[in-house]
N, C-alpha and C positions, 0 to 999 in steps of 0.2 A: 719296654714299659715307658709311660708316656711321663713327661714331669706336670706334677701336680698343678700348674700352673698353667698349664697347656689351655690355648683357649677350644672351644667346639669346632671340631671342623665343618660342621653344619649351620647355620644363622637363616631361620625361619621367622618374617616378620607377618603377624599375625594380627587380628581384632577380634575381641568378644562375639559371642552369641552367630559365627560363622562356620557357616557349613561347610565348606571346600578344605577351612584352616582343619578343622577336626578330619578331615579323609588323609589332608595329607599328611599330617602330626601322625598318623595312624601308618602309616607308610613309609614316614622319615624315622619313627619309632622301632619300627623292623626291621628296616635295612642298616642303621646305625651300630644296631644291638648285634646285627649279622657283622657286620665290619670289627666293631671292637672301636668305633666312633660315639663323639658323643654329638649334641645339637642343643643349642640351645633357642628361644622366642624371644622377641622382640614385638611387646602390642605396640603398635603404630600409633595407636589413640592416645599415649600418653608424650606422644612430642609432636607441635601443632607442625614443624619441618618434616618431620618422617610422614606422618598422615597426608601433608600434601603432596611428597613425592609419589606416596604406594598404596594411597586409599583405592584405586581403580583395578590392583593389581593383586592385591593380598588371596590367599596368602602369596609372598614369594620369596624363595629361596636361594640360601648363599653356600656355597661349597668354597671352600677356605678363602673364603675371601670376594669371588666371584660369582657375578647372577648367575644363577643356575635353570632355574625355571621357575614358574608364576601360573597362577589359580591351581593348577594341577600336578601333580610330581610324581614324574614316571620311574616305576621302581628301576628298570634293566639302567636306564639311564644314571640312576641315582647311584646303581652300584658299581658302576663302571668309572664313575667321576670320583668315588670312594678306592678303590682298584681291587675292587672285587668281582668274580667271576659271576657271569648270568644265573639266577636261580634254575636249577635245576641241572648246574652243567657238572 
């Protein structure tokens, strides 16, 4: 069991009204929940530093700590970085 305090092993920085953020929210939401991980967002729009760094790139994704991947989030990938076995194995 994890301590309460535990931060998300996942850090997804995201913006309003974007279509890629919602496919991959939807995809980091399923494999997280498969893991027994949580995830938390980060809208970029509310720190004018973050939004310069990732406005080109969003959504994009942090696994404990490290870039993960960006516009797109590949599940096999995602559960493997989590150390979870490929769907369907």
């Amino acid at each position: 069991m994890k301590p309460a305090d535990a931060r998300p092993r996942v850090t997804v920085y995201v913006r309003a009204d974007c279509h890629l953020c919602e496919v991959a929210l939807q995809t980091i939401a399923l494999v997280t929940a498969e893991a027994g991980a949580s995830y938390e967002t980060v809208d970029i729009d509310t720190d004018p530093q973050v939004r310069a760094r990732w406005t080109d790139q969003v959504p994009v994704t942090f696994v404990d700590g490290v870039q993960h991947d960006f516009w797109r989030v590949d599940e096999e990938r995602l559960r493997a970085a989590l150390g979870q076995p490929p769907s369907g194995a």
